[in-house]
C-alpha positions as CSV (number, residue, x, y, z in Angstrom):
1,X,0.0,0.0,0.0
2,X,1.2,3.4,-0.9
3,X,2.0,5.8,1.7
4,X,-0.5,8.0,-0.1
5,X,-3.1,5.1,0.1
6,X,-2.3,5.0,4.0
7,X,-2.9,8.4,4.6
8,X,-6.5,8.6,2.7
9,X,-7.6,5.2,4.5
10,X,-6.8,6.9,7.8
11,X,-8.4,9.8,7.0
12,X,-11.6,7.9,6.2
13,X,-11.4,5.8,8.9
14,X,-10.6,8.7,11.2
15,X,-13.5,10.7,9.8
16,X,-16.3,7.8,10.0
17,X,-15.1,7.0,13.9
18,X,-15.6,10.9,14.3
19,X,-19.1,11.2,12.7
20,X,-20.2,7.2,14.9
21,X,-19.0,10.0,18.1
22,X,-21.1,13.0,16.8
23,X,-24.1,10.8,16.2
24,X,-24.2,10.4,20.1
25,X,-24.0,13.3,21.2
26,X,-22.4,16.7,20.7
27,X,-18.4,16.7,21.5
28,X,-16.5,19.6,22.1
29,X,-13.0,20.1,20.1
30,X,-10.9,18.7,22.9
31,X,-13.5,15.3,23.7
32,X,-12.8,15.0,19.9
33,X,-8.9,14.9,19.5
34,X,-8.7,13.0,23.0
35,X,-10.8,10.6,21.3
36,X,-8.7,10.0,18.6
37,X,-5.3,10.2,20.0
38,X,-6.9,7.5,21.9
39,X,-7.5,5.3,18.7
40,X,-3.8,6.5,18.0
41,X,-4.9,8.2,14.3
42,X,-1.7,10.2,13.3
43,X,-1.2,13.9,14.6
44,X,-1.6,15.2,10.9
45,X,-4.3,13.0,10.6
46,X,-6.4,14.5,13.4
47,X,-5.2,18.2,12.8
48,X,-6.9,17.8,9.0
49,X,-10.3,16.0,10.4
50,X,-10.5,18.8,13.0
51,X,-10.5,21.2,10.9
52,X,-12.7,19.4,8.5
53,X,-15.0,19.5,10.9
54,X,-14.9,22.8,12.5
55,X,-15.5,23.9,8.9
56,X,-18.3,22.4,8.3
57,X,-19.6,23.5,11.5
58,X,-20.1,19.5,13.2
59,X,-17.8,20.8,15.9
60,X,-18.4,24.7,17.8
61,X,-17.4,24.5,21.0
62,X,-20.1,27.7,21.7
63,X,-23.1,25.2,20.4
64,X,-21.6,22.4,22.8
65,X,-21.1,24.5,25.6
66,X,-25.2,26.0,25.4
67,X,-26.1,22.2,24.6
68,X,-24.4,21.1,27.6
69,X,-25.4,24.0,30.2
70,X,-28.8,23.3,28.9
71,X,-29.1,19.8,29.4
72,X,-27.2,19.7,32.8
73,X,-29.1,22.3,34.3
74,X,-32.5,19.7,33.9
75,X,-30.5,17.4,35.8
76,X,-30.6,20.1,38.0
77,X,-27.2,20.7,38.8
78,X,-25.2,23.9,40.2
79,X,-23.6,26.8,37.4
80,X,-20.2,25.9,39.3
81,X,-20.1,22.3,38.6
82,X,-21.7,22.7,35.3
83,X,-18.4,25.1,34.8
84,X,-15.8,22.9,35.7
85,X,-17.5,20.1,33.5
86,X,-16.9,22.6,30.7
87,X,-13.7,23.4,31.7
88,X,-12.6,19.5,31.5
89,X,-14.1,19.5,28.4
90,X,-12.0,22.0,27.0
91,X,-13.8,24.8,26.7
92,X,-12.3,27.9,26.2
93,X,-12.9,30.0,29.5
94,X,-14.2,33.3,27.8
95,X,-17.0,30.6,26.0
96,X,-18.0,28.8,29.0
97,X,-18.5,32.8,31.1
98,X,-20.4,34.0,28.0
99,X,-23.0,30.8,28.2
100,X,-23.4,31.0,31.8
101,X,-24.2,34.4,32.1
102,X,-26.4,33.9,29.2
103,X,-28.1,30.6,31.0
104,X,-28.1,32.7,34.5
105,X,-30.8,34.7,32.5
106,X,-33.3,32.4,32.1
107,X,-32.5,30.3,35.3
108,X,-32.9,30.8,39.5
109,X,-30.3,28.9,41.5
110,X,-31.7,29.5,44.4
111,X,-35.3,28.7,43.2
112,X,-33.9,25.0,42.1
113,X,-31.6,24.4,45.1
114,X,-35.2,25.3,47.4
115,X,-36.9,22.7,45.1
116,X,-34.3,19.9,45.5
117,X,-33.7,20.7,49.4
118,X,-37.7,20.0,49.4
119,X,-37.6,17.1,47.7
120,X,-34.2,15.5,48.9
121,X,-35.4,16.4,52.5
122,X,-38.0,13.8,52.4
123,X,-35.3,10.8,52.6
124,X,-33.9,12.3,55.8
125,X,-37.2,12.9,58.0
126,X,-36.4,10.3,60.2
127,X,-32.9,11.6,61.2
128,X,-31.7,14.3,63.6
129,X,-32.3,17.3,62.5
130,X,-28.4,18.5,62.9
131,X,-27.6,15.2,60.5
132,X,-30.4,15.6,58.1
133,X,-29.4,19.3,57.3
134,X,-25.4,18.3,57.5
135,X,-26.1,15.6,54.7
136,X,-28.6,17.9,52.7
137,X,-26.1,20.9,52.8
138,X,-23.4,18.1,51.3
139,X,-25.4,17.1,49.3
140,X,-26.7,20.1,47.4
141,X,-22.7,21.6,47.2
142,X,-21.8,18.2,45.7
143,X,-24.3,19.0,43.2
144,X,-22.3,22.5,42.2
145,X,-24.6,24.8,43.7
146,X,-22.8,27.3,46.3
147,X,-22.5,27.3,49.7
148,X,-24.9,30.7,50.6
149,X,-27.4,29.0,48.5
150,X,-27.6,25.9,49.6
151,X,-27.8,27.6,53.0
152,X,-30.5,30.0,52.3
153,X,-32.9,26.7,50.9
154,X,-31.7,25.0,54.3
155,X,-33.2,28.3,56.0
156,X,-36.0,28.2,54.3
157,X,-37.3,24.7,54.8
């Protein structure tokens, strides 16, 4: 096989494992090269499909980053861990503070931490009420929402 030959069948084969990823769910650019560096496709050959992409717009780390704020925040989880999930993906920091300011618009932090304090406290009724609200307080920072407003829910219920 030619070393021309080689090169195209990588390509393809580079390009169809990147397209079976994308069918999934979005990636972000960085998901998408760790991906396959992992299948260990050729620098060059990643470089060229990354770029094939980007052009044709199947990769924008802006689209990912609202598609993923979007579909975390129905989980519901906090705008801090929903950042640093962003920031693993690797997106670029100016990105993921554009998107959650944008998202902060439409959504109340304090209004879903109340709801899930509600609901979560329901489990822990038959504890002591110094335990119950230790665990719930854990549990609702764990879920990337901050510490004043996990506290103000606790207050309030």
């Amino acid at each position: 096989m030619r070393q021309d030959d080689k090169l195209q069948d990588q390509l393809e084969k580079a390009k169809n494992y990147s397209f079976l990823l994308l069918k999934f769910r979005l990636r972000s650019e960085r998901e998408l090269i760790e991906r396959l560096k992992s299948k260990k496709f050729d620098p060059a050959v990643i470089k060229e499909i990354v770029d094939f992409l980007k052009l044709k717009d199947f990769i924008n780390d802006e689209v990912f980053a609202s598609a993923w704020i979007r579909s975390r925040l129905k989980k519901p989880l906090g705008l801090r861990k929903i950042r640093q999930e962003l920031q693993i993906k690797g997106i670029d920091k100016d990105i993921i503070d554009k998107k959650i300011e944008e998202a902060k618009k439409s959504y109340s932090e304090y209004e879903t931490v109340e709801y899930l304090a509600r609901k979560r406290s329901e489990r822990l009724k038959g504890l002591e009420p110094k335990k119950a609200r230790a665990r719930l307080f854990s549990y609702l920072v764990r879920r990337g929402f901050s510490s004043e407003a996990a506290i103000n829910a606790l207050d309030k219920i």
